[in-house]
Structure formats: structure tokens, C-alpha cells
LOKOL-644185 format. One record per atom (N, C-alpha, C, O, CB): x, y, z. Coordinates in steps of 0.05 Angstrom, whole numbers, plus 5000, padded with zeros to 4 digits. Glycine has a CB too. Layout:
// residues N
XYZ
...
//
This chain:
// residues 230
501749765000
500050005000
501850255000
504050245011
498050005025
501050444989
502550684980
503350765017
502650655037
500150964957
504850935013
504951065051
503151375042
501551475057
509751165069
503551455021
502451725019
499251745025
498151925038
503151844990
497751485009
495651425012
494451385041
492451485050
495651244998
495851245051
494551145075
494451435098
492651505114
496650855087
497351575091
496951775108
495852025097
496452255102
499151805120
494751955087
492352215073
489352145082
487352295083
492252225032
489751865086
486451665092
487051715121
484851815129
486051245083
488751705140
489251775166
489152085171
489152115195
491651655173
489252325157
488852515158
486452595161
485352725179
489752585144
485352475134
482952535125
480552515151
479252695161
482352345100
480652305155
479552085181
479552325208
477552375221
482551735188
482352475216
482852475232
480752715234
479252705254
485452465237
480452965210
478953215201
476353135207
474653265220
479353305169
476152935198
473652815198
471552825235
469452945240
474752475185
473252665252
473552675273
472752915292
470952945309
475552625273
474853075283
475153385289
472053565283
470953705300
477953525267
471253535260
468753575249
467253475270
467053645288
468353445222
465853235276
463753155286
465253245318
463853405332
462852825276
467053175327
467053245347
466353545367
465853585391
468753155347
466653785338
465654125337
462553995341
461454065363
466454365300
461253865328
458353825317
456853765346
454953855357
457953525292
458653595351
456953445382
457653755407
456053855423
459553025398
459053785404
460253985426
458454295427
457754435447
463954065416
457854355389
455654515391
452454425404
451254555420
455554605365
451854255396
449754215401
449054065433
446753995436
448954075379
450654025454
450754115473
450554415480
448854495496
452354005478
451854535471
451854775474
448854935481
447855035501
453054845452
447954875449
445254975440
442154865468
440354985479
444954785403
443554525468
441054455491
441954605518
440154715531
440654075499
444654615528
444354755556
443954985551
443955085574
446554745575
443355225533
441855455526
439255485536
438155635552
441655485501
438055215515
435155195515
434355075539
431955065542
433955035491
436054945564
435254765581
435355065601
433855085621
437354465587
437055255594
437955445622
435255635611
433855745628
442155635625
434855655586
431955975584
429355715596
427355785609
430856165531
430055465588
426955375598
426655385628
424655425642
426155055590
429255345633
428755325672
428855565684
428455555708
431155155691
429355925671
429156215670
425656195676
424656245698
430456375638
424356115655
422456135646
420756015667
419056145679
422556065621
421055805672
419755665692
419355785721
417255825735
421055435695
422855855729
422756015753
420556345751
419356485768
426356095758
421056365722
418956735727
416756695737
416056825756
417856935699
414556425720
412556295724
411856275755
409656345764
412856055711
413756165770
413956045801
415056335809
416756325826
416255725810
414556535801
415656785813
412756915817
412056975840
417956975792
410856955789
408657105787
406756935806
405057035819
407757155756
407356595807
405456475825
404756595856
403056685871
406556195827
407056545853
407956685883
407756965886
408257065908
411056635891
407157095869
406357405864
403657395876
402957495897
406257525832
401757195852
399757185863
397757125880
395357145882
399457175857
400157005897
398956855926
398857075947
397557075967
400956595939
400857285938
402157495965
399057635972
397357725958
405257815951
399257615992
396957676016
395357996012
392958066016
398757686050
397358116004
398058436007
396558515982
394858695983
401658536006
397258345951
397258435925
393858285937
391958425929
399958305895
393258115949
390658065945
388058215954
385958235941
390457865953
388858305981
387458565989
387658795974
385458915971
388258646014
389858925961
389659125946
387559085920
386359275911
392459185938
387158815908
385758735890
382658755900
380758835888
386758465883
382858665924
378758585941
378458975944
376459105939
378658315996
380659065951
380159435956
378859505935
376459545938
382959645958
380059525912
380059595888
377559435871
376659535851
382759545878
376959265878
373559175872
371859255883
369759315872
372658945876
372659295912
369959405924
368959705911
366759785903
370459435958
372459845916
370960145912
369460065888
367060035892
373060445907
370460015863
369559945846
366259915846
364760095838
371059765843
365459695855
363059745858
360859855881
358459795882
362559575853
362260035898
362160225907
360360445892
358060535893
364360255913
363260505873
362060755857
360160685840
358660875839
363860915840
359160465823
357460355816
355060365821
353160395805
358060215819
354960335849
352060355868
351360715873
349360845868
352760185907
354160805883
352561045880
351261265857
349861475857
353861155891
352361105838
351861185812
348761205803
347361385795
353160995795
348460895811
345760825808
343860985820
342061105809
345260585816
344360985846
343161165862
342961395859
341061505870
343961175880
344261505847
344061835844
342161815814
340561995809
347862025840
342561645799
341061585772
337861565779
336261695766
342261265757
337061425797
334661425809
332861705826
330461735833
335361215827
335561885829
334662135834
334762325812
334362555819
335862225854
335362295787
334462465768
337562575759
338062795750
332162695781
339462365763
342262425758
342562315731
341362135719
344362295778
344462495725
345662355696
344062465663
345062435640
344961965700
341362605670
340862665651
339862945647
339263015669
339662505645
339463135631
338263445640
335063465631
334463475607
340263725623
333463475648
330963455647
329363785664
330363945680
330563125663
326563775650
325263945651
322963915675
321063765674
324563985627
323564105697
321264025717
319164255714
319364425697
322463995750
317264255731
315364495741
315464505769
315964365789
312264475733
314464845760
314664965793
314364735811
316464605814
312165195802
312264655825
311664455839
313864385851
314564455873
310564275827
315464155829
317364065840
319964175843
321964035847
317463885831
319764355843
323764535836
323764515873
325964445881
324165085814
322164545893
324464495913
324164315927
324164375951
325064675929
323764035922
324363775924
326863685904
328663525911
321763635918
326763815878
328563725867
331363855873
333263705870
327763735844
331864065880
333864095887
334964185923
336464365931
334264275867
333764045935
333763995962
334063735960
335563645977
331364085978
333163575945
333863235956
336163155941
336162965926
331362975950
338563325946
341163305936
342463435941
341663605957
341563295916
345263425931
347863485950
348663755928
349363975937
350863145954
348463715897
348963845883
346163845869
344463665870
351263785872
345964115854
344464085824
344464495812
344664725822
339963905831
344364375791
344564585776
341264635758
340264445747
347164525758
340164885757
337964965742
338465205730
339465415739
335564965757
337365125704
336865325677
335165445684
333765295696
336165225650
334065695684
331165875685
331565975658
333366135652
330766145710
329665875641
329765955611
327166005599
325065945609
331165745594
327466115578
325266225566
324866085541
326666165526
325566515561
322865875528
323765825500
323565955478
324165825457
322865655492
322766235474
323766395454
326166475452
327266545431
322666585452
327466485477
330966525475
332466405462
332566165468
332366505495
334566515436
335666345424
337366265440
338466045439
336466395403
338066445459
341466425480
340866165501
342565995506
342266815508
338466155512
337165945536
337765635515
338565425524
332566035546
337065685489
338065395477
340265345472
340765105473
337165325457
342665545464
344365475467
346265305497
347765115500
344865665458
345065505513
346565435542
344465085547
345364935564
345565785575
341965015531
340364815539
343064535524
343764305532
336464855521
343764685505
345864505490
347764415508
347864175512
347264655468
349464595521
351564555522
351364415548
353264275555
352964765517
348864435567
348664305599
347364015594
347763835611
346364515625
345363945568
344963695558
347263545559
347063335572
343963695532
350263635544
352563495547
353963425566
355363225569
353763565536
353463675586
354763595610
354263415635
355563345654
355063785618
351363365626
349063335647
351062935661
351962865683
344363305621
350862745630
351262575635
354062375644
354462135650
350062565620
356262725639
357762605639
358662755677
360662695690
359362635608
357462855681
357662895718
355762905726
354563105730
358763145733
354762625732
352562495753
352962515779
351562355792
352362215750
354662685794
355562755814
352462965821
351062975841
358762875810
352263105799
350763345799
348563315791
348263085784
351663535788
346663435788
343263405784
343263665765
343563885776
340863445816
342863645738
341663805717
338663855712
337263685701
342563705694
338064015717
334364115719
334064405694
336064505684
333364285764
332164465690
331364625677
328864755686
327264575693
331464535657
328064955687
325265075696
324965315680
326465515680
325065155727
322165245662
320765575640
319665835663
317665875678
316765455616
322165985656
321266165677
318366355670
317766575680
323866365682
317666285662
314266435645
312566215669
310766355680
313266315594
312565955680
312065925691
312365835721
310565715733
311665895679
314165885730
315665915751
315966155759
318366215763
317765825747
314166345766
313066635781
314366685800
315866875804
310366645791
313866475818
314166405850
317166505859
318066715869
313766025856
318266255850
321166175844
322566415834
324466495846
321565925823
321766565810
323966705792
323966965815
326067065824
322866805752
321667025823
321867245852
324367225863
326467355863
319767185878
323366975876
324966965903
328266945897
330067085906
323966675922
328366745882
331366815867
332567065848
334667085837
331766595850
329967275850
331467455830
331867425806
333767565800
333667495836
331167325790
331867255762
331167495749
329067595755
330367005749
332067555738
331667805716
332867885688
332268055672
332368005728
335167635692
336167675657
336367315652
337167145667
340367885651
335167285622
335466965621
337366975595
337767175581
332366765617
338366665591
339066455617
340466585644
342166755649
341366225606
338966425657
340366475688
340266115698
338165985698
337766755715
343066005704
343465825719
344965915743
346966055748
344665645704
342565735761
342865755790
344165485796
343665265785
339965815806
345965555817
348065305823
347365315854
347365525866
351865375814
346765075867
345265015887
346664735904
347064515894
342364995876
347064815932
349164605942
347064595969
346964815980
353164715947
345964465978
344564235993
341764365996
340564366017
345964146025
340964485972
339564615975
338864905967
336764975956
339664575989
341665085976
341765375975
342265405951
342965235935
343465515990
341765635947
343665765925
346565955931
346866175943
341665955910
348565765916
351065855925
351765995900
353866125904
353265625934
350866025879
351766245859
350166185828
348666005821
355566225855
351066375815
349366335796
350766425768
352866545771
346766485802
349866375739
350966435718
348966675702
347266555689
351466165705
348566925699
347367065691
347867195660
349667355656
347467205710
345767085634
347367125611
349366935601
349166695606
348567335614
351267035587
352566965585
355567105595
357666995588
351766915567
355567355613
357167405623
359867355629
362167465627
356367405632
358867145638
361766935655
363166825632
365666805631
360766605677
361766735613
363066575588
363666775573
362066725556
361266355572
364867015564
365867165550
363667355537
364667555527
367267015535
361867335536
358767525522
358667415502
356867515487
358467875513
360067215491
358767105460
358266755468
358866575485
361767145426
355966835436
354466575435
356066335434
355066125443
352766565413
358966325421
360066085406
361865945429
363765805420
361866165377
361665955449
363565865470
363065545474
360765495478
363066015497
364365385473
363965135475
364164995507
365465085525
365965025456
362564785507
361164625526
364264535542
363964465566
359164345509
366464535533
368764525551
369464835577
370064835601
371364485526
369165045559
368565305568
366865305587
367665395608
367665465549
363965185586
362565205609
363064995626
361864985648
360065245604
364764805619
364964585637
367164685657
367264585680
365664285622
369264905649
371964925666
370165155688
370665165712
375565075646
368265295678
367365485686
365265405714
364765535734
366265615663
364465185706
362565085731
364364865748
364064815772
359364915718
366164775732
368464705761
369864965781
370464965804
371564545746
369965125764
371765295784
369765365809
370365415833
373065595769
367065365796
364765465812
365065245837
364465315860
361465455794
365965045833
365164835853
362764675848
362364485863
364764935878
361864715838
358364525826
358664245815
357464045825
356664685794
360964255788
361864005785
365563925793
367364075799
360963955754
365563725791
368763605795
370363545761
369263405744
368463225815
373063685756
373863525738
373463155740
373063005759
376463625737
373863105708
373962855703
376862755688
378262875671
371462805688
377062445702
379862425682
379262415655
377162475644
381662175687
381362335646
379962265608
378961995605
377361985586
382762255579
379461765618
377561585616
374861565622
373361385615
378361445625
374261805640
371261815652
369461975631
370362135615
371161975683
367161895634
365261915616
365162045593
363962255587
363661985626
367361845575
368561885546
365461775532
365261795508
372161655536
363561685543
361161495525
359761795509
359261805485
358061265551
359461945522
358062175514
358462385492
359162615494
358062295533
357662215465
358862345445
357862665444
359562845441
358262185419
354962735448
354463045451
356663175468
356263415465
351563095465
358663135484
359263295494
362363295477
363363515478
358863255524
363663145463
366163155446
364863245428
366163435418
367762915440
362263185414
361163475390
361363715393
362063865375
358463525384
360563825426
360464065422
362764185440
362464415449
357764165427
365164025447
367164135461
368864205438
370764365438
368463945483
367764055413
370164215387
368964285370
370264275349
372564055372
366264365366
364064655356
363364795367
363164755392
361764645348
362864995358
362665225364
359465285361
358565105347
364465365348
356865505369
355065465358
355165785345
356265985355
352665345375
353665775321
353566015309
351566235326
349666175340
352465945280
352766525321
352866755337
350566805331
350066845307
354866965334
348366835353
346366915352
344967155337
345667365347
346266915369
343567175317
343067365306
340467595316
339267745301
342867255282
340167565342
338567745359
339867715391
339667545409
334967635356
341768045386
342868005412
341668195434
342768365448
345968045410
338168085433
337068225452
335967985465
334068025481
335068455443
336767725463
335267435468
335467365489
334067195500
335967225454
338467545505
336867435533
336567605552
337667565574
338267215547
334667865547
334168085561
331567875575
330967655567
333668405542
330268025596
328367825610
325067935593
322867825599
328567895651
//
């Protein structure tokens, strides 16, 4: 047999060797990778378990349900008193209705006023989205009694009323700049500052599309600016 041959077949052999022996050595490699992220993985698992057993994270969870439906109930409750939506009473009832509550707000309007519908606009939007508060409306043409005793003398006039009293009021449009086009955000910062309603975060009562209509319209400028003389 040649010698060159054989030791080229013994070379070859030996490369050969060398080869599979890289081959095996990687792929150990590769499983204690996959053996060390699966047993990472496992431990996070037995980490969050144990997260979710912790005593502490579970009461903060039962807290956080309750208020939850907490506010829920009082919601309801205040819904059952005429919360959440802006509705039209008569004399009769204006002081039951705003005595059997903590807040409420009333329109004294006239319906020939173009200005009383505008401001009807913009407290429709607000009405539902702060159920904290009680939105009422009363035609002061028939409400004699009432427009006396409160003084009413230029409409719209919203009276803002806290357990009862009257703690202040919106006369005109005054407060909102003297024009018609002021938007329902405008009167919303305006009756927070009053104290009547509470800001809201931005997740809270986003359902209320009338009030994102008219927080970014405007309404056109009244073309009789004698509309809300009394």
C-alpha cells in the first residue's frame, strides 16, 4: 500500500473526527441554552405564582373591587334621583328637586330665547357626563314663584345650588365671555371652578358623544342679541 495514501486516509479520518466532534460539542451547547431559558422561564412562572398568592397584592385587589362597585352603586343611586340626565321640571317640583341632593344645577329659561337653547345645549352634554350633579331646567314664564324669590331677571340664568341653597349663579352669558360660540368645555371649566361639578379624568365619561361634538364646535352667533334680556 502506497504510505502517501494511507496517510492522507489517516488525515482525512482524523478532520473528519475533528468535524463531528465541533458538531456534538455545539449542540450541547445549544440544549444547555435551551435547558437554562426553559428553567429562567419556569422560575418567572413560580415567581408571578407566588406574586399571586402574596396576601397584600390580594387585598389591594378585594380594595379595588369593592370601591369599584362602590361607585357603581352610587351611581345608580344618584340615577334614580334624576342624575345623569338634564330634564325639565315644574314649579311644583323645583324644591324637592333640588333639596333632595347634595348638588344640582337649574336653567331658568325662556323658549323663545335663542341664548337659553344654546346654554340648553351645552348642559344636555354635561348633564351625563357628571352624575355627581343634578341638571334641571325650569320655564321661567311659569315659575312666578321661584323666579321672585331668586331674583331672576336676565335669562339664561343658571342657578347653582349645594344642599339646597343657592351658592351662585350664571347670569347671561357673562361669565362665558358675552358670545354665543363658546363651547361646552368652556362652560364645563367654568362650573368646576364654581365648585358645582368635579373635573373628570379622560377615561371618565368618554361614552358621551354630545359632549366631544360640542367641546370642538362652536354654535353660530346669535343673530338677535336682545335674546336674553328678560
Amino acid at each position: 500500500m502506497d504510505p502517501d495514501a494511507v496517510k492522507s486516509t489517516l488525515t482525512n479520518l482524523a478532520f473528519g473526527n475533528v468535524i463531528a466532534a465541533a458538531a456534538r460539542n455545539y449542540q450541547k451547547e445549544i440544549l444547555a441554552q435551551e435547558k437554562a431559558q426553559s428553567s429562567s422561564a419556569f422560575n418567572e412562572e413560580v415567581d408571578l405564582d407566588e406574586l399571586m398568592d402574596d396576601p397584600e397584592l390580594e387585598k389591594l385587589h378585594a380594595d379595588r373591587i369593592a370601591s369599584l362597585k362602590k361607585e357603581a352603586e352610587k351611581r345608580e343611586a344618584l340615577k334614580r334621583k334624576g342624575h345623569g340626565e338634564y330634564r325639565e321640571i315644574d314649579e311644583g317640583d323645583f324644591l324637592g328637586e333640588v333639596t333632595g341632593t347634595e348638588k344640582a344645577i337649574c336653567h331658568f329659561y325662556h323658549k323663545e330665547f335663542y341664548r337659553c337653547k344654546i346654554m340648553d345645549k351645552h348642559l344636555k352634554a354635561l348633564a351625563p357626563r357628571h352624575v355627581d350633579t343634578k341638571f334641571i331646567k325650569l320655564d321661567a314664564e311659569n315659575a312666578p314663584f321661584f323666579v321672585a324669590k331668586l331674583g331672576v331677571k336676565t335669562l339664561p340664568c343658571v342657578v347653582l345650588f349645594s344642599k339646597g341653597v343657592a351658592m351662585d349663579r350664571l347670569v347671561g352669558f357673562q361669565d362665558i365671555g358675552g358670545k354665543d360660540d363658546f363651547s361646552t368645555r368652556t362652560l364645563e371649566l367654568i362650573l368646576i371652578k364654581k365648585g358645582i361639578i368635579s373635573e373628570k379624568k379622560d377615561n371618565e365619561g368618554d361614552e358621551d358623544d354630545d359632549y366631544h361634538e360640542n367641546s370642538q364646535r362652536t354654535v353660530r352667533s346669535s343673530t338677535n342679541p336682545d335674546s336674553d334680556s328678560d
